[in-house]
N, C-alpha and C positions, 0 to 999 in steps of 0.2 A: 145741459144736464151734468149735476155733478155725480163722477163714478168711486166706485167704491176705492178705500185706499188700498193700496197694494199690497199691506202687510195683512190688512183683513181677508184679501180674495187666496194670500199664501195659504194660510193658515184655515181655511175653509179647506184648501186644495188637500193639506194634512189630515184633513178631519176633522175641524174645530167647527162646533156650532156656531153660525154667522149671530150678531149681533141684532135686537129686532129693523134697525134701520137698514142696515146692509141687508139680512133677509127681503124686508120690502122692496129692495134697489133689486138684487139679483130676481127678484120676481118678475118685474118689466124688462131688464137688460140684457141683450145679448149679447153686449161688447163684453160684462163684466164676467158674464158665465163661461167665455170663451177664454178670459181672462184664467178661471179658474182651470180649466179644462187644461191650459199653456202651463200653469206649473203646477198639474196633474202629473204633466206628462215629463216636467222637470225632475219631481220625486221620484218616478219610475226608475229614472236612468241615475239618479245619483241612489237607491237599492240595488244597484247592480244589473238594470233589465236594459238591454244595448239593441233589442229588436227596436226597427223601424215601425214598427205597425203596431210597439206595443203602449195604448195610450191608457192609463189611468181618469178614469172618471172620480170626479166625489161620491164618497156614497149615497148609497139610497136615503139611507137616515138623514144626511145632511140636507136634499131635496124635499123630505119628509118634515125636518125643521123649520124650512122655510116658510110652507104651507102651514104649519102648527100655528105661526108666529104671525101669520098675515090672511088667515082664514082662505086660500086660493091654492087650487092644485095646480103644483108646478113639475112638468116634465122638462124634458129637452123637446124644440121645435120640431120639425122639419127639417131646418134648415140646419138646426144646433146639435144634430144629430151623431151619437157618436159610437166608433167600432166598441165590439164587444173589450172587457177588460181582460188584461194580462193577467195572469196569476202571481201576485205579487211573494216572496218568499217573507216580507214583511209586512202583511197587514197592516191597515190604522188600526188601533186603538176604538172598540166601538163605543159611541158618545151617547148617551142617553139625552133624548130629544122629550120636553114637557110637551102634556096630550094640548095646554092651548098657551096660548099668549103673554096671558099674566102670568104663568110661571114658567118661563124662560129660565135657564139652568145663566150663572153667574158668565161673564165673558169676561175674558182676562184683556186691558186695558189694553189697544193698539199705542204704539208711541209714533206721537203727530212728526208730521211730515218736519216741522219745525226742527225736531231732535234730532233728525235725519240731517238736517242741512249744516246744523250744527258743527255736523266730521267735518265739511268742506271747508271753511275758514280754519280747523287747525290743524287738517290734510297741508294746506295754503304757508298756516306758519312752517309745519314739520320739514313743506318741502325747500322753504325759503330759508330756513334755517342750515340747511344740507347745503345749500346754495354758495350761502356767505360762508360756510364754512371751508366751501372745497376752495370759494378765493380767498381766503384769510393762507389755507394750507399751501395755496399756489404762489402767494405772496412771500410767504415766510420760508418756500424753499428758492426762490426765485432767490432773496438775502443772504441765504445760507451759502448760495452757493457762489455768490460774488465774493464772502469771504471778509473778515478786515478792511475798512478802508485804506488806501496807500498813503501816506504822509506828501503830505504836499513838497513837493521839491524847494530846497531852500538855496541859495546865495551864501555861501560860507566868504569867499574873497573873490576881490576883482583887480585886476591896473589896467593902468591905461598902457598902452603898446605904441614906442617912440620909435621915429623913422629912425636908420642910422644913414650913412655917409652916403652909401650905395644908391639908397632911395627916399632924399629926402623929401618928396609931397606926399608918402605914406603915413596914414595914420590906422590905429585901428585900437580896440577894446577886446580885454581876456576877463571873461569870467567863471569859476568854480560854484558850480553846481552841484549839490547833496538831494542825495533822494533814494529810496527805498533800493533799488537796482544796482548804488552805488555812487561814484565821481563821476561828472563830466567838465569838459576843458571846452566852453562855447567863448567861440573869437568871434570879430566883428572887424572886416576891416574895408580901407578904400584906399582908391592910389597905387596900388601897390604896379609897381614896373614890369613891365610886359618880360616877359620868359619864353625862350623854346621847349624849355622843359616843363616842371611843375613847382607848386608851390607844398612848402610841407614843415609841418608843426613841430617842435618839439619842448620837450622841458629838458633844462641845463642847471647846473650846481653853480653854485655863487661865485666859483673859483673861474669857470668857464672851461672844465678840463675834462667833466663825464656831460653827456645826455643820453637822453632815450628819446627815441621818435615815436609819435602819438596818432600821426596821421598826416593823411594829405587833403589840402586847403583848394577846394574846386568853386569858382566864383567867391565871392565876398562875405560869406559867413560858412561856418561848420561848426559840427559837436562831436566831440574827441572824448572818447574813455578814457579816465586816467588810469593806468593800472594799479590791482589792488597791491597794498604795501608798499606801494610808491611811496616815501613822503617828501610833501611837498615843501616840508624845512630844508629839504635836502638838495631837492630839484626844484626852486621858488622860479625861477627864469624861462619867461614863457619866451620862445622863439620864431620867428618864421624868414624860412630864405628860400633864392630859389634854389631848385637842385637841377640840374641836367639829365639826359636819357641815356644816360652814360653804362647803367645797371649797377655802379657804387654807393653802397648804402651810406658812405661815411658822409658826415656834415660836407657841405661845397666850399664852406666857407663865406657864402654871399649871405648874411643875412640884410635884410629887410626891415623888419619891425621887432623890437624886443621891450620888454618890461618885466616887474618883479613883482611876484605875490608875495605880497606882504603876512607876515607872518603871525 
C-alpha cells in the first residue's frame, strides 16, 4: 500500500484539508492517521505545550473533510483512540471543509519527494566542498610554515691535499662548501700515520706564519665551519698534522697532508 506523503499528513496535522486522494488513503489507514496524530503531537510541543500527556488531535473538521470527500464516516478506531486535547494557546486556523466532493476547497501543491532529495546531492557538494577546502587550507599552511626553500649547497673550491715528508703514503681531498648556514671545510682523506695523539685541521696564510685551527679530523673524513670573515685569500692553505695530548694549542709542527685553495 502506498501511504500518504509526509508533507501531506504534516500539514493535515496543522489543519490543512487533505487532498481528495489522501482523504481516501487516511479513510482506510491507520498507519497514516497515526502518522498524523505523531506530528499533532510535534505541533503541540513546538507552541510551547511540554506536558507529557498533552497530545493534539486534528480537528473535527478535518475528519469531517475527509468524510465530505469520500462519502464514509470517519472516526478514530478503537484502537486509534486518542486522550482528550490540550488547550492549545494557539489554535489552528478553522478551514472551511465543502458539504460534498466535487467541491473540495483548492489544496496547495505538496512538493514531490523528488525535490526533497534534491538537498541531498548539494548537502553532498556543500559538504565536499568544506572538505577540500579545510585540505587545500591544511596544505597551504603546512607550505607556509616550511618557509623558503634552502638553496642548495654549492662547491665554491677544492685541492687536492699532498702528503709531506712526514707522511708520505698520505693522501687526501679539501673541499669549500657554500650554503644558506654559511662555509664548510669537508676533507677527505687516507693514509694518514698512526698518532698517540689527534689529528687536527687548520687554515694557514701563504707566508705559513699565522693560522687558525678549524677542527679536529676523527677517522677519514670531517666537515669543519669556516669562520665567518675568514677570508680564504688570506688563509688559502688547508692543513692537517698530528698534534699531541700535550694541552698546547700551538701548531706541533708535524704536519701531514697540505694543499692550497685556489683562488
Amino acid at each position: 500500500m502506498q501511504h500518504c506523503d509526509d508533507d501531506a499528513l504534516a500539514l493535515v496535522a496543522l489543519g490543512e484539508s487533505p487532498s481528495p486522494a489522501d482523504a481516501a488513503h487516511l479513510s482506510g489507514c491507520a498507519h497514516c492517521r497515526a502518522e498524523v496524530e505523531s506530528f499533532g503531537r510535534t505541533v503541540a510541543a513546538g507552541r510551547g505545550d511540554r506536558s507529557p500527556a498533552a497530545v493534539v488531535p486534528p480537528p473535527a473538521h478535518v475528519w469531517d473533510g475527509i468524510a465530505a470527500a469520500t462519502g464514509v464516516g470517519v472516526r478514530p478506531r478503537n484502537g486509534d483512540s486518542l486522550p482528550p486535547a490540550a488547550p492549545s494557546p494557539l489554535p489552528p486556523a478553522p478551514v472551511s471543509v465543502p458539504a460534498s466532493a466535487d467541491a473540495v476547497a483548492p489544496v496547495l501543491p505538496m512538493r514531490p519527494r523528488a525535490a526533497r532529495s534534491r538537498r541531498w546531492p548539494m548537502l553532498a557538494v556543500a559538504a565536499s566542498a568544506l572538505v577540500v577546502g579545510g585540505v587545500a587550507g591544511s596544505v597551504g599552511t603546512q607550505l607556509l610554515d616550511r618557509g623558503d626553500p634552502q638553496p642548495t649547497p654549492i662547491i665554491v673550491a677544492q685541492a687536492a691535499l699532498d702528503p709531506l715528508p712526514v707522511d708520505p703514503s698520505a693522501s687526501g681531498r679539501a673541499v669549500v662548501v657554500e650554503a644558506a648556514g654559511g662555509r664548510t671545510l669537508e676533507v677527505d682523506v687516507s693514509k694518514l700515520a698512526s698518532t698517540d695523539g689527534f689529528y687536527e685541521v687548520w687554515l694557514i696564510d701563504a707566508s705559513v706564519k699565522k693560522m687558525v685551527p678549524i677542527g679536529v679530523l676523527t677517522g677519514s673524513t670531517g666537515r669543519f665551519t669556516i669562520p665567518d670573515g675568514l677570508d680564504l685569500g688570506q688563509y688559502p692553505v688547508v692543513d692537517i698534522s698530528a698534534e699531541p695530548l700535550d694541552g698546547d694549542p700551538v701548531h706541533s709542527g708535524k704536519s701531514l697532508l697540505r694543499g692550497t685553495i685556489p683562488g
